[in-house]
VOZA-407981 format. One line per 10 residues: their letters; for each residue x, y negated, z of C-alpha. Coordinates in Angstrom, 1 decimal, always signed. Example, Ala and Ser with C-alpha at 12.3 -4.5 7.8 and 13.67 -1.06 7.14 Angstrom:
BEGIN
AS	+12.3,+4.5,+7.8 | +13.7,+1.1,+7.1
END
This chain:
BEGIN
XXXXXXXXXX	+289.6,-184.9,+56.2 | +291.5,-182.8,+59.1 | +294.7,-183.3,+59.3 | +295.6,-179.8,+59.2 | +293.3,-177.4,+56.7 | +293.3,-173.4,+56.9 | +293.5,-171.2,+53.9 | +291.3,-168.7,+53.6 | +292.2,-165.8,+51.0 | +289.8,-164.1,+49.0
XXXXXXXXXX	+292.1,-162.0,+47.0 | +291.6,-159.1,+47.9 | +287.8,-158.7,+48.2 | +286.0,-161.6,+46.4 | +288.9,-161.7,+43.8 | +288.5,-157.8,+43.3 | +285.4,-158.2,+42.6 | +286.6,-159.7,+38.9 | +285.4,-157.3,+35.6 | +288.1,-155.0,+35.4
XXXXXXXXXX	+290.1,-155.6,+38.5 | +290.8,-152.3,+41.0 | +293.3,-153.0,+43.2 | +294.7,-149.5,+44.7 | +295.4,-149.2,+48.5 | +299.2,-149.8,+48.2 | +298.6,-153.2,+45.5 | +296.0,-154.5,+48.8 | +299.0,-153.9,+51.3 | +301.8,-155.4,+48.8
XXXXXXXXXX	+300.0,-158.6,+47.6 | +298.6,-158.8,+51.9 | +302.0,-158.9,+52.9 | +303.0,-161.6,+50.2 | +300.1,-163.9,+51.5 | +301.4,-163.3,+54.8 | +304.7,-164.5,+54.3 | +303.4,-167.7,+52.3 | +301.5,-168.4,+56.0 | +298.4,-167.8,+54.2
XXXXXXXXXX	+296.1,-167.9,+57.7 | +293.3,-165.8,+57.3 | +292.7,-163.3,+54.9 | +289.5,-161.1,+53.4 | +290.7,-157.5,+52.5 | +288.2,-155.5,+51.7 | +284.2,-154.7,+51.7 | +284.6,-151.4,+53.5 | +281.2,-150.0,+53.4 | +281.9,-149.6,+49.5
XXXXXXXXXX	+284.0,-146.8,+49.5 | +286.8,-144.5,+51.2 | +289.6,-146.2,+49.3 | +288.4,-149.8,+50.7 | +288.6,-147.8,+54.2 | +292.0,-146.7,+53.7 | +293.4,-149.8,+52.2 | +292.0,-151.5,+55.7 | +293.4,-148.9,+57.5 | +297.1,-150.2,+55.8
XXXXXXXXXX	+296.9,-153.7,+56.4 | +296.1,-153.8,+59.9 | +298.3,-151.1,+60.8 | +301.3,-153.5,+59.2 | +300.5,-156.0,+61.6 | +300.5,-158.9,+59.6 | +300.4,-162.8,+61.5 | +297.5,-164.2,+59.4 | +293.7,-163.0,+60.6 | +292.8,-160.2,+58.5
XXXXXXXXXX	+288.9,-160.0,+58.0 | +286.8,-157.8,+56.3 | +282.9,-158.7,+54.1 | +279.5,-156.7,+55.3 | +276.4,-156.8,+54.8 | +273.5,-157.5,+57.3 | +273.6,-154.2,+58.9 | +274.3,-152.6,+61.5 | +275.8,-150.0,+60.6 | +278.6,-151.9,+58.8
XXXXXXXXXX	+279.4,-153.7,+62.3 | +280.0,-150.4,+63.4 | +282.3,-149.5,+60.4 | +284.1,-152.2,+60.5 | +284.9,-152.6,+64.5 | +285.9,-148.8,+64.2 | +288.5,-150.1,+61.7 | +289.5,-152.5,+63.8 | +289.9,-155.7,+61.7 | +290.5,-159.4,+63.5
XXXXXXXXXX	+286.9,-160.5,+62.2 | +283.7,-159.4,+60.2 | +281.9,-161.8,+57.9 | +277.9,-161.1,+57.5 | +276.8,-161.8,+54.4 | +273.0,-162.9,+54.0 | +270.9,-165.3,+51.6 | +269.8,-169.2,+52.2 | +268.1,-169.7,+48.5 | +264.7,-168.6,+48.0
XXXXXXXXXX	+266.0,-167.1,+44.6 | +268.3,-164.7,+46.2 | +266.0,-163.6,+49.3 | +262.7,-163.3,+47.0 | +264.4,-162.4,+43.8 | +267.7,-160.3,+45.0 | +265.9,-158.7,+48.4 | +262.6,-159.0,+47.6 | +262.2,-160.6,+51.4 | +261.0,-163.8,+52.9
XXXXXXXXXX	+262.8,-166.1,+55.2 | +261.2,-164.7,+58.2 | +263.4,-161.5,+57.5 | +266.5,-163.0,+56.9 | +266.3,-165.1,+59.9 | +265.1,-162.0,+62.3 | +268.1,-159.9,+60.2 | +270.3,-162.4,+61.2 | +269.4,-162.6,+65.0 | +269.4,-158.8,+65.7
XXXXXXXXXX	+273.0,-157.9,+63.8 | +274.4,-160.7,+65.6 | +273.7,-159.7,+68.8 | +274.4,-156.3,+67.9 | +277.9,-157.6,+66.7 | +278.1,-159.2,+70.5 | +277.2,-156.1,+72.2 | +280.1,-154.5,+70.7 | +282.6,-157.6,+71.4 | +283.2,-157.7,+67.4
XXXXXXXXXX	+283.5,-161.5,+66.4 | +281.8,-162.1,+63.2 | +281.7,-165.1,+60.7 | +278.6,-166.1,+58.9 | +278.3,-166.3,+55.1 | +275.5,-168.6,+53.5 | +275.3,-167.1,+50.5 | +274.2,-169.5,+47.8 | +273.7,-172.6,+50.6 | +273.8,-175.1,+47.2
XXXXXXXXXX	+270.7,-173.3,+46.2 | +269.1,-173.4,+49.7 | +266.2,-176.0,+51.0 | +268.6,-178.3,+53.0 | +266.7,-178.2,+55.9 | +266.7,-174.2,+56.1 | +270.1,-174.1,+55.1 | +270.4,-176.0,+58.1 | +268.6,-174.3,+60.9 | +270.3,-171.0,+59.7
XXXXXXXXXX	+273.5,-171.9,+60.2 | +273.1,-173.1,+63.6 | +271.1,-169.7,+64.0 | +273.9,-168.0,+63.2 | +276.3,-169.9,+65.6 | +274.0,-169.8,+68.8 | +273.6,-165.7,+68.2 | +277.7,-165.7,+67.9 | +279.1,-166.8,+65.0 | +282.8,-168.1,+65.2
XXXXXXXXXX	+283.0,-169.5,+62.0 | +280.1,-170.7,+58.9 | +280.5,-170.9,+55.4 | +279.1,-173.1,+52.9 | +278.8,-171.4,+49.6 | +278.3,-172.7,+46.0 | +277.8,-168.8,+45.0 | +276.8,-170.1,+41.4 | +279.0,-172.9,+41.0 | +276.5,-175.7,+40.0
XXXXXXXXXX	+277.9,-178.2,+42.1 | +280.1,-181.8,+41.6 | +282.0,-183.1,+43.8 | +279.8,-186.2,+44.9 | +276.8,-183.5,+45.7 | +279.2,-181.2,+47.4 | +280.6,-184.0,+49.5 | +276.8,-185.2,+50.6 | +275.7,-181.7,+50.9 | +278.4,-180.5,+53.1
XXXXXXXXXX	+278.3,-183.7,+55.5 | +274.5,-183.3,+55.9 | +275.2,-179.6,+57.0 | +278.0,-180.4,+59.7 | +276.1,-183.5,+60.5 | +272.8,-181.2,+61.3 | +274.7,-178.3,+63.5 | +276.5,-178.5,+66.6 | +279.6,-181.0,+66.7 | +281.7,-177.5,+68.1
XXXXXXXXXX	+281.1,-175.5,+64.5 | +283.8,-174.2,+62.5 | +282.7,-174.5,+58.8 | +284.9,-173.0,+55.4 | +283.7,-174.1,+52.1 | +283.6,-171.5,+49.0 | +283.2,-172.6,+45.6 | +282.9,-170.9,+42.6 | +284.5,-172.3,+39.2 | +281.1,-171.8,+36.6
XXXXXXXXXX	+281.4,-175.2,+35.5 | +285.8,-175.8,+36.1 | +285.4,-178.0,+39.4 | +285.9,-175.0,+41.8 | +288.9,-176.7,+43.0 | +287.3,-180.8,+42.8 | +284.5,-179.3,+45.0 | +286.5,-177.5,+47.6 | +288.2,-180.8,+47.6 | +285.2,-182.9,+48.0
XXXXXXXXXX	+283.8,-180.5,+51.2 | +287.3,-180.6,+52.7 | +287.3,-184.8,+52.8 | +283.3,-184.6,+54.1 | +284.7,-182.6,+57.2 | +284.8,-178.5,+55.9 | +287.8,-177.1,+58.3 | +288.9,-174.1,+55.9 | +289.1,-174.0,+52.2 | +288.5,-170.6,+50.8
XXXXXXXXXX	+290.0,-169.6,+47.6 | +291.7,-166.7,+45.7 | +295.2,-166.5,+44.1 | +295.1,-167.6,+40.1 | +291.4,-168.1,+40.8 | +290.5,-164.7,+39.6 | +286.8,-163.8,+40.7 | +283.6,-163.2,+39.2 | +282.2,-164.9,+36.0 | +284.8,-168.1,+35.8
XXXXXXXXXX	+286.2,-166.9,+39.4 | +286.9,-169.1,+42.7 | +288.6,-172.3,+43.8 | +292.8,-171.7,+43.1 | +294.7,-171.1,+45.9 | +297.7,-172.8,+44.4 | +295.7,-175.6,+43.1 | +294.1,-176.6,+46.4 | +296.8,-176.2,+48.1 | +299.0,-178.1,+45.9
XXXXXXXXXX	+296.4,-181.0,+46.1 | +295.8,-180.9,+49.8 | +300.1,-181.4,+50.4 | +301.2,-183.9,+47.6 | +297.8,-185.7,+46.9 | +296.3,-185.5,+50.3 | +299.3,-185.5,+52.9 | +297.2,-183.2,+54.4 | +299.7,-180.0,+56.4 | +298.6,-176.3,+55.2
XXXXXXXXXX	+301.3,-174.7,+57.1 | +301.7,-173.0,+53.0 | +305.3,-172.1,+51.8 | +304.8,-173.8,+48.7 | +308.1,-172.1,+46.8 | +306.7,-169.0,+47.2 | +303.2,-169.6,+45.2 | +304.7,-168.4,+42.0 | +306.0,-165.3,+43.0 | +302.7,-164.6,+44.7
XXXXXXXXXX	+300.9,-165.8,+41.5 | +303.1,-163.2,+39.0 | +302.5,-159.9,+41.7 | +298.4,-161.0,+41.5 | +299.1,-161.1,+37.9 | +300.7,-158.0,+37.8 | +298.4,-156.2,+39.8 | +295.4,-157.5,+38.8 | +295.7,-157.1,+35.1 | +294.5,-160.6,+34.6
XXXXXXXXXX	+296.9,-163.0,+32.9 | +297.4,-166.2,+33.7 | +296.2,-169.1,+31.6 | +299.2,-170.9,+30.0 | +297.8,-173.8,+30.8 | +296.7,-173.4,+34.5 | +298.0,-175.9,+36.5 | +301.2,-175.2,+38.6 | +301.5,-171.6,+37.9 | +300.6,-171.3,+34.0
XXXXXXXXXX	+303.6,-170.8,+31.6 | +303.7,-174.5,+30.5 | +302.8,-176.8,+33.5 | +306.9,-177.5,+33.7 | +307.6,-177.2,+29.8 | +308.4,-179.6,+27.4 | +308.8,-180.0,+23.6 | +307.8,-182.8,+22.6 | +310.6,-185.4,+21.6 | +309.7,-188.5,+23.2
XXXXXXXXXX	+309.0,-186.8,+26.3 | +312.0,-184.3,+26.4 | +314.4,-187.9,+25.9 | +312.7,-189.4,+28.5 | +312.9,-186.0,+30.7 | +316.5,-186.0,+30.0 | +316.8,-189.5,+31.6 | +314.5,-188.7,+34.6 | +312.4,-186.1,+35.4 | +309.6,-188.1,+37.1
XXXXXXXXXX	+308.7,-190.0,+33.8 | +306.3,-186.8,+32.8 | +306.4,-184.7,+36.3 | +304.4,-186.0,+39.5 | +305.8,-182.6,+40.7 | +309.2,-181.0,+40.9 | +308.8,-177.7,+39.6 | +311.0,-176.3,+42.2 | +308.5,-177.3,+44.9 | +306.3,-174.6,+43.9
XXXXXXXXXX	+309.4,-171.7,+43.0 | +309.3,-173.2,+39.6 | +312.0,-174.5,+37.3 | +311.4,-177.0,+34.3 | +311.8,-176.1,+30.2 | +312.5,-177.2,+27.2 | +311.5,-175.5,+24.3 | +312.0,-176.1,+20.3 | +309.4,-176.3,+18.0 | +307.4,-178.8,+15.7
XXXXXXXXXX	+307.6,-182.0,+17.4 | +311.3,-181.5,+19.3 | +313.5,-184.2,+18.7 | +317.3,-184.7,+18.2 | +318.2,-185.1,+22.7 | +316.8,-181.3,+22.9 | +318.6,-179.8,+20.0 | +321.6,-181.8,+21.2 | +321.1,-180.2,+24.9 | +320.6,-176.8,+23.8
XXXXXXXXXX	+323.8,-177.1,+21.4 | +325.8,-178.2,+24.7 | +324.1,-175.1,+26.3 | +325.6,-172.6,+24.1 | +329.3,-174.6,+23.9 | +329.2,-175.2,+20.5 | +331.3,-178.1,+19.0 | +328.7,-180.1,+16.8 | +328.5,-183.4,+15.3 | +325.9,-185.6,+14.9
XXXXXXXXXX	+324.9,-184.4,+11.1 | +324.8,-180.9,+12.4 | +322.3,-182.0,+15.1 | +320.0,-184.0,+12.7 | +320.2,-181.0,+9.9 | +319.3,-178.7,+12.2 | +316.4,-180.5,+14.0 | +314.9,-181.0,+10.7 | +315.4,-177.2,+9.8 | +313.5,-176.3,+12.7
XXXXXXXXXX	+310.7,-178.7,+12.6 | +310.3,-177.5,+8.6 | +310.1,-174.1,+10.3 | +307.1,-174.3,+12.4 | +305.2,-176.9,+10.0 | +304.9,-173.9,+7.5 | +303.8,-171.9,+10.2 | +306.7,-169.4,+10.2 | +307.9,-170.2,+13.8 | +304.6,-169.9,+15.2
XXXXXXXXXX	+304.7,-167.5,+18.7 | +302.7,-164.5,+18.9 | +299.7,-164.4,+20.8 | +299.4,-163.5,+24.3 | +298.3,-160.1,+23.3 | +301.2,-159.4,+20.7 | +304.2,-160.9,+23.3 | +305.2,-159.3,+26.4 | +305.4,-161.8,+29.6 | +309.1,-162.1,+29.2
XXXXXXXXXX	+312.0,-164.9,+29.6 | +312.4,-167.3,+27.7 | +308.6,-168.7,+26.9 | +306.5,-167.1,+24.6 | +306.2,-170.2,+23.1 | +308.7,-172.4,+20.8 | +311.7,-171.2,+19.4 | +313.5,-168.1,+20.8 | +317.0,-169.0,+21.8 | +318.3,-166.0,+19.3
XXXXXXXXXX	+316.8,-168.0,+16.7 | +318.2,-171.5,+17.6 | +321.6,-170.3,+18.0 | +321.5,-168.6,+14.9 | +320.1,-171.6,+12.8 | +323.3,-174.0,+14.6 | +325.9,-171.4,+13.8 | +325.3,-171.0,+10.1 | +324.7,-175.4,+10.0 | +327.5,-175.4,+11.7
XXX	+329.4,-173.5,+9.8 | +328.4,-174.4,+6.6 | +329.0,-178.2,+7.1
END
């Protein structure tokens, strides 16, 4: 693996591109400028040939000037060189197919024509001094060997940078690490390559991984993994991985992901799993009782990861399987004078509580994204449980 790996963002195009998700011209420019100041390095905006409002959200990016690359997604024509050189973004990337599925099946075409397509927008691109990136669509689907030769097609008619896609996401990581190290192995020794993986089958992440260690240069990905069908590799996870797993330098504020991760949220409509790793409501929470005493002790007996590496802070909620150290915490919390019969009477009212159900949390539907958790008890409920104990006793 290279000691230093780019990050690619695909928020804002590929991620857009998830059922449901319209980001307006203003959300582009406001979740754009949060990347930037995460030093997210290179960032795809918008497929401007798809409308006026992609055009104008272009428009506002480039015009803010922003320190990461800001690129923008075409197709194989002409005419969207054009388009996108008049907008004037850093880079374009040309899309075109390497499986026989897509060219037969999606375009009707043969390799012949994707090959010639390839040749004459390149050097079209050339002739107007527009550097463009080539994307393999669907390269795990490809014949190897054609795969190959297109990509080093691509790179002798101009390319600046190629990218291995698993557009389907039928890849593991053993596959993707062989596949990936034939392809770099097969081009010229000078290539740029970016892997993009899809998460069909949940190892979006593993496989961006697993090209990254075969010798992939830049990791593409998209913020909460939103995309289409089960969406693309995680920013934050990869990222996470490649600094605390890897040792590997992303150049990534890393306390800044979960404010990044809440305005995608916000933005996009699209919330974020509870349990998604590092920025799901209860990667840093904790009720159970064994683990909350031993949390209480040291934090690193169940956390690899401070939370506050990533903007996060750790919790402790009540519920079913809390023990006495919690409810003794959160009576110290609220400066209540207790003993040790209040704290055993009311840790057994509140696990009787959510055994008959009654304590349950509402569903992510029913409950507004609000501090504290959705999930446990509420802290209105705890104190008022302790007080009347408390007072009773």
């Amino acid at each position: 693996m290279h000691s230093s790996i780019r990050i690619w963002d695909l928020t804002l195009r590929d991620g857009e591109q998830t059922p449901g998700v319209a980001f307006s011209p203003q959300d582009k420019l406001d979740i754009a400028a949060k990347l930037d100041s995460v030093g997210v390095h290179h960032a795809d905006i918008s497929f401007p040939s798809s409308s006026a409002q992609e055009c104008e959200a272009t428009k506002k990016i480039l015009a803010a000037g922003f320190a990461m690359g800001v690129n923008v997604t075409a197709m194989m024509r002409p005419e969207d060189v054009v388009l996108a050189a008049e907008l004037g973004a850093d880079e374009i990337n040309m899309m075109a197919p390497l499986s026989d599925v897509h060219i037969e099946k999606k375009f009707g075409q043969d390799r012949k024509t994707i090959t010639r397509r390839i040749v004459e927008v390149f050097r079209y691109a050339a002739s107007r001094n527009v550097r463009v990136n080539f994307i393999g669509e669907d390269t795990s689907r490809a014949d190897q060997g054609f795969a190959r030769d297109v990509f080093q097609l691509a790179l002798d008619n101009g390319a600046d940078k190629l990218v291995i896609c698993d557009t389907v996401g039928v890849m593991e990581p053993a596959g993707m690490g062989e596949m990936t190290h034939a392809l770099i192995a097969g081009v010229d020794p000078a290539a740029v390559f970016a892997i993009h993986c899809h998460n069909d089958y949940g190892l979006a992440t593993a496989n961006t991984l697993a090209a990254l260690e075969a010798g992939v240069h830049i990791a593409t990905v998209t913020v909460n993994g939103i995309g289409e069908r089960a969406g693309n590799a995680s920013l934050e996870q990869v990222v996470l991985a490649l600094e605390k797993l890897h040792k590997v330098d992303t150049g990534i504020d890393m306390r800044g992901l979960y404010d990044l991760s809440r305005l995608v949220e916000e933005r996009s409509g699209m919330l974020i799993g509870i349990h998604q790793p590092v920025v799901g409501d209860n990667a840093f929470t904790h009720e159970s009782g064994i683990h909350v005493a031993a949390m209480l002790k040291d934090t690193s007996t169940y956390e690899s990861l401070s939370p506050e590496y990533v903007g996060r802070r750790h919790r402790f909620v009540l519920g079913k399987h809390s023990g006495k150290n919690n409810v003794r915490r959160q009576l110290e919390l609220l400066g209540l004078d207790f003993d040790e019969q209040h704290v055993a009477a009311i840790t057994n009212e509140i696990k009787q509580l959510f055994a008959q159900g009654s304590g349950r949390a509402a569903s992510v539907v029913e409950q507004e994204r609000t501090e504290p958790a959705r999930f446990g008890l509420s802290e209105e409920k705890f104190t008022e449980i302790a007080r009347r104990i408390i007072g009773e006793s």
